[in-house]
C-alpha positions as CSV (number, residue, x, y, z in Angstrom):
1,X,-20.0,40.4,62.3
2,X,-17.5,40.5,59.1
3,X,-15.2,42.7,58.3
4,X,-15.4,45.1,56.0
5,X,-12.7,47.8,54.2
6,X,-13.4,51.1,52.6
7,X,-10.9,51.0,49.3
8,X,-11.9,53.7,48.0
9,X,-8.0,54.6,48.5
10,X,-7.6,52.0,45.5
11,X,-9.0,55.0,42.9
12,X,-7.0,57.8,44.8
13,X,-3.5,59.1,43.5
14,X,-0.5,58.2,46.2
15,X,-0.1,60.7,48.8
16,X,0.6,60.2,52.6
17,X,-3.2,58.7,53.5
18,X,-3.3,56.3,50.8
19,X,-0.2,54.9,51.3
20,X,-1.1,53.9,54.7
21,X,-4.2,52.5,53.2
22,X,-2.7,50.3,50.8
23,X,0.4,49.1,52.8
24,X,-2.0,48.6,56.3
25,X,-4.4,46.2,54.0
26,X,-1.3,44.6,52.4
27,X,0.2,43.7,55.9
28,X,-3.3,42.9,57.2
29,X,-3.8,40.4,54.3
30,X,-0.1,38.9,55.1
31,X,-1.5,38.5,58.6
32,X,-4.5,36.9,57.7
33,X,-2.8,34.2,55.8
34,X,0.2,33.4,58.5
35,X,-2.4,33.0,61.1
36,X,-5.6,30.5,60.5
37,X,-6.8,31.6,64.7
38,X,-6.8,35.5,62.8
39,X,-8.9,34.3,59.9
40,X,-11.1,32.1,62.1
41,X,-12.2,35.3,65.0
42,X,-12.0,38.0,61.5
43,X,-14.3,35.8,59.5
44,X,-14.3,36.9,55.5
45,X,-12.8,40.2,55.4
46,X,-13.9,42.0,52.1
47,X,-12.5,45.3,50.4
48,X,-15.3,47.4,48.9
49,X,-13.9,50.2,46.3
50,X,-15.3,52.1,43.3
51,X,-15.5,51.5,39.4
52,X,-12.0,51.8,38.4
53,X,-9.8,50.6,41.6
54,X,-6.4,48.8,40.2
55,X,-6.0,44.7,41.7
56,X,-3.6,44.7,44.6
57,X,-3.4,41.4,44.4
58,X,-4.3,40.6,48.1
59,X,-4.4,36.8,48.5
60,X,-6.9,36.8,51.9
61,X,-8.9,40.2,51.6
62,X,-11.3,39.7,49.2
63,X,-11.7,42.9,47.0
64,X,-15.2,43.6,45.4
65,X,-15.9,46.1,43.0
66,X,-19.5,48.2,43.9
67,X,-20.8,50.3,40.9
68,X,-22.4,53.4,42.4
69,X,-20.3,56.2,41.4
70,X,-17.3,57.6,43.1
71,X,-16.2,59.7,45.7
72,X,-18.2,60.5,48.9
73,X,-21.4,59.9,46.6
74,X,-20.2,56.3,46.4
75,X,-19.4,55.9,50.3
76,X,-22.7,57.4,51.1
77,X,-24.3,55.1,49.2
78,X,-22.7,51.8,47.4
79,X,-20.6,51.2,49.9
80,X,-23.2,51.9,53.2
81,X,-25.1,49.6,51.4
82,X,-22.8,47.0,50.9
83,X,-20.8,47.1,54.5
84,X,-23.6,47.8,56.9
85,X,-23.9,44.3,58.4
86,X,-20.2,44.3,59.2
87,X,-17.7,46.3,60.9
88,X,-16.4,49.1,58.5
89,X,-12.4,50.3,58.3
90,X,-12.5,53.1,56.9
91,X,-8.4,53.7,56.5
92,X,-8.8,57.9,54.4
93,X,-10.7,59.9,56.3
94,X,-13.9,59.4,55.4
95,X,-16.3,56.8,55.4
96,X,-20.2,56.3,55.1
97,X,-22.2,58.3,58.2
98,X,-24.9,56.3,58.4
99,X,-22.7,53.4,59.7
100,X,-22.0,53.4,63.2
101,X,-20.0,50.2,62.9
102,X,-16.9,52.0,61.8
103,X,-13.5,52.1,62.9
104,X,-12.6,55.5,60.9
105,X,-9.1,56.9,60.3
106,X,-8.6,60.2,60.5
107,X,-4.6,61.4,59.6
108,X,-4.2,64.7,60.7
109,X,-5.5,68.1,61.5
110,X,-4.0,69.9,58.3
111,X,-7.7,70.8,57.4
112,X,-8.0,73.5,60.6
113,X,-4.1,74.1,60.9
114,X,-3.5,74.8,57.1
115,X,-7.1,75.7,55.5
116,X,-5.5,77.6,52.8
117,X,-3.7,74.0,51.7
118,X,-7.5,73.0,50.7
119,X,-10.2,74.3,48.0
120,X,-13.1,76.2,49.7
121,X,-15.5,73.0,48.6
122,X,-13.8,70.9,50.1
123,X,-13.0,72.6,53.5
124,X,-16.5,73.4,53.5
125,X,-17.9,69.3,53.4
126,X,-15.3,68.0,55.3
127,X,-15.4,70.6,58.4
128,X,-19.2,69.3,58.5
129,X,-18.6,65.6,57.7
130,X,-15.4,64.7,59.9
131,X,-16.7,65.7,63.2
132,X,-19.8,63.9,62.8
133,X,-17.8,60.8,61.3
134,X,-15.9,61.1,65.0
135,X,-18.8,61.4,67.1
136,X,-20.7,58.7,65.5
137,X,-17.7,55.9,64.6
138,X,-17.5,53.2,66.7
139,X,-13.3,53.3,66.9
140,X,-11.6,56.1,66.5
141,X,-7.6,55.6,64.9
142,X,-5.1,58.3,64.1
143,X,-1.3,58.0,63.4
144,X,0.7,59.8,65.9
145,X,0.0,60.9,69.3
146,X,0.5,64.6,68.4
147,X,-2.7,64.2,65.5
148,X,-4.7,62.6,68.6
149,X,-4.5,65.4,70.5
150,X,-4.9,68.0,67.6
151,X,-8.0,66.4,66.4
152,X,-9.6,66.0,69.4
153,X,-9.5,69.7,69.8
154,X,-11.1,70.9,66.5
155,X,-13.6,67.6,66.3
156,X,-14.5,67.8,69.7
157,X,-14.2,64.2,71.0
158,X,-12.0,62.6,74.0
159,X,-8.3,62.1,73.0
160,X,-8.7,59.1,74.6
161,X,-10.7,57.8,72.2
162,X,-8.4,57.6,69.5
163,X,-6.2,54.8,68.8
164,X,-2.8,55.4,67.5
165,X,-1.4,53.4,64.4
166,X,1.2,54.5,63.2
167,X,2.9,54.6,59.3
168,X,5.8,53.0,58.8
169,X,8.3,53.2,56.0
170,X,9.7,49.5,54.9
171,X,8.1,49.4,51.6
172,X,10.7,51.5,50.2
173,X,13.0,48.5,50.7
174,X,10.5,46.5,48.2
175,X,11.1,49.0,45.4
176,X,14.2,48.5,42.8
177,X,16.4,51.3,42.4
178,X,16.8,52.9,39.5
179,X,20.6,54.1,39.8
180,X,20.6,55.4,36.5
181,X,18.6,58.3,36.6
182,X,20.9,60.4,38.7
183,X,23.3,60.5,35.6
184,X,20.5,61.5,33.4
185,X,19.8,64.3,35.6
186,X,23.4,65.5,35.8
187,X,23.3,63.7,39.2
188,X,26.6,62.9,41.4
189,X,26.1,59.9,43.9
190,X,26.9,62.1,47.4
191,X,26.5,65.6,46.0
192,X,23.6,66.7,46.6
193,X,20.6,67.2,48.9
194,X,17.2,65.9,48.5
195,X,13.9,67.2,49.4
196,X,10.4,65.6,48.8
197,X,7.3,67.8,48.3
198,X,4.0,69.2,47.0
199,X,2.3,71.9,46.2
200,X,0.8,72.3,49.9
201,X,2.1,75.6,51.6
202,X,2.4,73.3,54.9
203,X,5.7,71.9,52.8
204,X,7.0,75.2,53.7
205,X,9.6,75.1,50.2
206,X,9.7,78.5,49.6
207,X,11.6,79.1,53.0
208,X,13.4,76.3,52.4
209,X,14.8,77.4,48.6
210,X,15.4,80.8,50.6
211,X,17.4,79.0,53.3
212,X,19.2,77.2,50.7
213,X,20.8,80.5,49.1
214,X,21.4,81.9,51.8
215,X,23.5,79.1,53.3
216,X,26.3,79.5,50.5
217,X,28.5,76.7,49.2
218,X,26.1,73.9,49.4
219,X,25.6,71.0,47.0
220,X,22.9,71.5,44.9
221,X,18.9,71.0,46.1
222,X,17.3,68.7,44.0
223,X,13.5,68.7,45.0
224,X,11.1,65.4,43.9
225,X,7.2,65.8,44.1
226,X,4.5,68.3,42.6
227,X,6.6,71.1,43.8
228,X,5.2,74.4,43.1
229,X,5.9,76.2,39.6
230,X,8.8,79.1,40.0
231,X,10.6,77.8,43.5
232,X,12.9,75.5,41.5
233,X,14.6,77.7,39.3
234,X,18.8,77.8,38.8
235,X,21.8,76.1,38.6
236,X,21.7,75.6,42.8
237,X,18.0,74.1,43.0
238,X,16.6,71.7,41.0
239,X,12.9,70.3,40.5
240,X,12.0,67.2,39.0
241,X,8.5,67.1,39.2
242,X,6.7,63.7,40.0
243,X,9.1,60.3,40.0
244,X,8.6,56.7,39.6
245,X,9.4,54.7,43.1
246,X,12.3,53.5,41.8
247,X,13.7,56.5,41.4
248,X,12.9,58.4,44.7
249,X,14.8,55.2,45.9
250,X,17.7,56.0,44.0
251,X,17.3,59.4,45.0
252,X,17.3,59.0,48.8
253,X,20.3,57.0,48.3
254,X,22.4,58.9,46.0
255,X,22.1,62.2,48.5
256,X,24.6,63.0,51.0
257,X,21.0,64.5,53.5
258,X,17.4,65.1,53.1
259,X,15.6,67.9,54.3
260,X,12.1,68.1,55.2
261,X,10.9,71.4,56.4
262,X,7.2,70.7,56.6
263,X,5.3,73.4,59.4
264,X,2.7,70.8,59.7
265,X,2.7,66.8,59.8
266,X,0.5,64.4,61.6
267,X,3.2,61.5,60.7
268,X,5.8,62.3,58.4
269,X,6.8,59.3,56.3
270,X,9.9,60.8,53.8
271,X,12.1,61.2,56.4
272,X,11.3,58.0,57.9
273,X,11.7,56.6,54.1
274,X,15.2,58.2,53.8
275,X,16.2,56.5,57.6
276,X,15.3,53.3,56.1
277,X,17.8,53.8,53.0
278,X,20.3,55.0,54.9
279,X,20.4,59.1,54.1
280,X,20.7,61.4,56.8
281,X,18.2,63.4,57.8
282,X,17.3,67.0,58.7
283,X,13.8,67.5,59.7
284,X,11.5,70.5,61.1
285,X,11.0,70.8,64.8
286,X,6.9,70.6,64.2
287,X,3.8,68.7,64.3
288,X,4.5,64.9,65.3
289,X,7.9,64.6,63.4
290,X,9.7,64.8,66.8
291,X,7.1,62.0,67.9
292,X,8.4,59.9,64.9
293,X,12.0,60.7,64.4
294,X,13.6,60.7,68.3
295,X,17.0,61.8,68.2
296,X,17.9,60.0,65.1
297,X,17.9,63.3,62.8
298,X,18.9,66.6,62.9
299,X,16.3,69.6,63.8
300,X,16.1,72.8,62.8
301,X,13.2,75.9,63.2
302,X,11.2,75.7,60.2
303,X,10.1,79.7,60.5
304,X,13.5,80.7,60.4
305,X,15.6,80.6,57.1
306,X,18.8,81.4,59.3
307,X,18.3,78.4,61.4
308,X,17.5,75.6,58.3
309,X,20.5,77.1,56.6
310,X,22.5,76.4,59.9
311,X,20.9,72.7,59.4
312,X,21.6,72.4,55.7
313,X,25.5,73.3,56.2
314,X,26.0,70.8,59.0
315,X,24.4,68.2,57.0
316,X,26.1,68.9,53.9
317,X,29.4,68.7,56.3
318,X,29.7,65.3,57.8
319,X,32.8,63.4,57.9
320,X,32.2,59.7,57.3
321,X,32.2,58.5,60.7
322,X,29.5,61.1,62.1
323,X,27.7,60.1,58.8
324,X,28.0,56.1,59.9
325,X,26.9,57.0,63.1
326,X,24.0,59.1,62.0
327,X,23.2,56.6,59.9
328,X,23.1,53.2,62.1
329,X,20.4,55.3,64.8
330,X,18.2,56.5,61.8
331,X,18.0,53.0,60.6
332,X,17.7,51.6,64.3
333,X,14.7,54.4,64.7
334,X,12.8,53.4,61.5
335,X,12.7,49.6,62.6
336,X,10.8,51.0,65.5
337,X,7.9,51.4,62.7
338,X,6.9,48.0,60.8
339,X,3.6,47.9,58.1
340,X,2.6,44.3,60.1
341,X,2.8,45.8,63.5
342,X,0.7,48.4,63.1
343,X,-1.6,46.1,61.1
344,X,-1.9,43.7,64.5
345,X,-2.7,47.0,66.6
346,X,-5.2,47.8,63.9
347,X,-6.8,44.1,64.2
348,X,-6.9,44.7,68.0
349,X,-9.2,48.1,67.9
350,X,-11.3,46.0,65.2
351,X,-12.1,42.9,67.5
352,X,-12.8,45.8,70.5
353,X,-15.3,47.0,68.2
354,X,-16.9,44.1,67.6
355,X,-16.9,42.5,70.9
356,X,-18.8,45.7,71.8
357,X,-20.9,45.2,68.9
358,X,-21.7,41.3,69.6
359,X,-22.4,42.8,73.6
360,X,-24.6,45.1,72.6
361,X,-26.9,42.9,69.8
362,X,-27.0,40.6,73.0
363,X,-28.3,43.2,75.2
């Protein structure tokens, strides 16, 4: 059997999922063409996605454009249609039900742990759609051991049955800085710390601004992301909204920490992003961030505004050689997580599922 790739992550604004989506095919296809035995036992491997989806410019997976609307209408449909003779990744979440070929992705259990982060809609289709995705999926992949076993709860499948790929957060070395912007935003390289959020309650940044006020002669917060209108207000805290990559780069390397008090997170790639640029970290004891980050970063209680103020002084008060030191283990940690080795561990649940399926076509 070929394979096949759901892209519909290709029509999707950037978040956490599609990120892994586009940087797990872009490894996949680097793979693909540094090993001719890969391409011989893969066969033509061919990216489905919707009306609209940007070129990624993959040079070994084929991407084909399937009219047929958009959305889950278009993976019901266009892409069951055009994927059901082959094995199916489907890298977001969702995929088409009616294929039982599937290796399906599923990120996290945010939709049970934070319902109030979702619209009512869409709570409603996916609490219906995911656990029959799970049952019926040939291969089942998450990103951290800790979303394994909080999925398996709420979807009602073996733990065991998920595979765990995880992020990773070397793309951020491909971007150019743009070292300019921090002047423009009244910036000083070291003298301040950075956050990155949305609008999702699970960020938890209204504790966090709290925590920041209470804490007392800090450098400033500057917060980068769809943060939520009326928590960055004031000299102390400042929100910029959505930035280009090249910016968040110079961001993470102009800061002297990064905080990232999220109550939930199946992965958590920011603070693995700022490891990777060398900016020290203090993250929320939750989810699978202790999974991910070791004892490379600094921890703090993400209920408690006492304790992340605690956090935010001693980050704001390294000397230089506790900052070095900081430093080299964060960077050491984040090798730990490389874009091609989680492709090749992806490549391995594929084959299982089609050795099974070749078995079972004999049988």
């Amino acid at each position: 059997m070929r394979l096949a790739i759901n892209a519909r992550f290709l029509c999707q604004p950037l978040s956490g999922v599609q990120r892994f989506g586009r940087e797990i095919v872009a490894a996949l296809d680097a793979l693909l063409l540094a090993d001719a035995g890969l391409r011989r036992r893969l066969g033509p491997v061919v990216a489905y996605a919707p009306e609209g989806a940007e070129d990624p410019g993959w040079r070994a997976v084929a991407l084909r454009v399937v009219p047929g609307g958009q959305g889950h209408l278009w993976e019901q449909g266009a892409l069951y249609r055009a994927a059901r003779d082959a094995v199916l990744l489907s890298p977001g979440n969702a995929g088409p039900l009616r294929h039982r070929a599937q290796v399906l992705v599923l990120h996290d259990a945010n939709l049970w742990e934070i319902p109030e982060a979702y619209g009512w809609r869409y709570r409603a289709l996916h609490r219906v759609m995911r656990p029959r995705l799970a049952r019926r999926s040939a291969g089942l992949v998450t990103v951290s051991r800790y979303s394994a076993r909080q999925l398996a709860g709420v979807l009602g499948v073996a733990e065991a049955r998920f595979s765990v790929v995880p992020n990773a957060a070397e793309h951020v070395l491909r971007v150019r800085a743009e070292p300019g912007v921090l002047a423009e935003w009244g910036l000083r390289r070291g003298g301040y710390l950075l956050c990155v959020g949305n609008r999702s309650p699970n960020k938890n940044l209204a504790r966090l601004v709290a925590a920041h006020g209470m804490a007392g002669d800090l450098p400033p917060l500057v917060m980068a992301g769809g943060v939520a209108p009326g928590l960055a207000a004031g000299p102390s805290v400042r929100g910029l909204g959505r930035v280009s990559d090249g910016a968040l780069r110079a961001l993470y390397e102009g800061a002297c920490g990064f905080v990232f008090p999220s109550l939930h997170e199946g992965f958590g790639i920011p603070p693995l992003e700022a490891m990777e640029l060398g900016c020290p970290v203090l993250a929320a004891r939750a989810g699978a961030l202790p999974e991910v980050l070791g004892d490379a970063v600094s921890w703090c209680d993400p209920l408690s505004v006492a304790d992340m103020a605690r956090g935010m002084r001693v980050l704001a008060g390294m000397d230089g050689e506790e900052r070095m030191r900081v430093v080299a283990g964060a960077k050491a940690r984040a090798e730990g997580f490389r874009w091609t080795r989680s492709a090749a561990a992806l490549v391995e649940v594929v084959e299982g599922v089609r050795r099974a399926e070749a078995l079972e076509e004999r049988v």
